[in-house]
N, C-alpha and C positions, 0 to 999 in steps of 0.2 A: 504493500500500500504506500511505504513512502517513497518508492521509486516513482511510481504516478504522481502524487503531488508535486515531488520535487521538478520531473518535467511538465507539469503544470507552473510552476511556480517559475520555471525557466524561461520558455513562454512569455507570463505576464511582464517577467522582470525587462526582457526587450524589450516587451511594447513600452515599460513605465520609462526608462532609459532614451527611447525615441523619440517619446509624448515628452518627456522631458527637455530634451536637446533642441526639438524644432519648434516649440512655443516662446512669444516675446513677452507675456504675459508674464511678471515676476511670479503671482500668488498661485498663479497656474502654474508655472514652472517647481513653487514649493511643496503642490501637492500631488504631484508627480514625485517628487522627492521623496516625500512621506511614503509614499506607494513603494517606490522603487527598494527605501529603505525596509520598510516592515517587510517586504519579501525577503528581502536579505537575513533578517530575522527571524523568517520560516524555513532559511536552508539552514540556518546557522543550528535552530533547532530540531531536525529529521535525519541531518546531514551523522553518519558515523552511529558508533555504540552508543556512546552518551554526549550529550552538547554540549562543546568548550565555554567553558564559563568566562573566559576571555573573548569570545567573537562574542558572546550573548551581551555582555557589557559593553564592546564597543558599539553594535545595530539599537541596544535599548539607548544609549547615549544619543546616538544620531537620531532615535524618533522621539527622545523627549526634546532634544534642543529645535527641533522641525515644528513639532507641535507645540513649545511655546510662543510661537504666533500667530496660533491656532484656538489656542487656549488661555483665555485674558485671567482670568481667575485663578490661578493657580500659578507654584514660580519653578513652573518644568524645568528651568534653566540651572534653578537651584538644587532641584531633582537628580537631573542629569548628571550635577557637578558630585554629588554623595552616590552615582553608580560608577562614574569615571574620572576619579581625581584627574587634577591638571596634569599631574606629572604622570600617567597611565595616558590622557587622551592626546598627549605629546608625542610618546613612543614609537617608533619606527615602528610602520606595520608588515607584514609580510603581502608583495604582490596580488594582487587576485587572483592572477594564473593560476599562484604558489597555494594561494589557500584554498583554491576551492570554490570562492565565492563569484563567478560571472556569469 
């Protein structure tokens, strides 16, 4: 079953990647982002025996910092910052090729 999702999710991730790239529209272009990201967060999670708590922290990072300007109420930024310290969201990441995640 998570062979199907995951090419499901492979799929959506182009199109969100595409819809991302060729819109001028900033808020359009953020939720493409959002999109693009939380998939990434669904391979991060199916992806292997158990999900590296390392990609899961960086993809949550990226959709709380996306959706704090999504979300007026709440300080996702501040969120974000207690899932991925600076000094964590600083860090050399490893390729996408390399990780897995395209």
């Amino acid at each position: 079953m998570q062979d199907a999702i995951l090419d499901l999710v492979r799929q959506a991730h182009a199109l969100a990647e595409s819809a991302a790239v060729a819109t001028h529209d900033p808020q359009t272009r953020k939720r493409f982002v959002l999109a693009d990201l939380s998939l990434h967060l669904v391979q991060a999670a199916l992806r292997g025996e158990q999900p590296d708590p390392a990609m899961l922290k960086r993809y949550l990072f990226g959709v709380l910092t996306v959706c704090d300007g999504f979300v007026h109420d709440l300080d996702l930024k501040a969120m974000a910052a207690a899932v991925l310290p600076a000094e964590e969201a600083t860090a050399p990441t490893q390729p996408a090729a390399a990780s897995g995640n395209g």
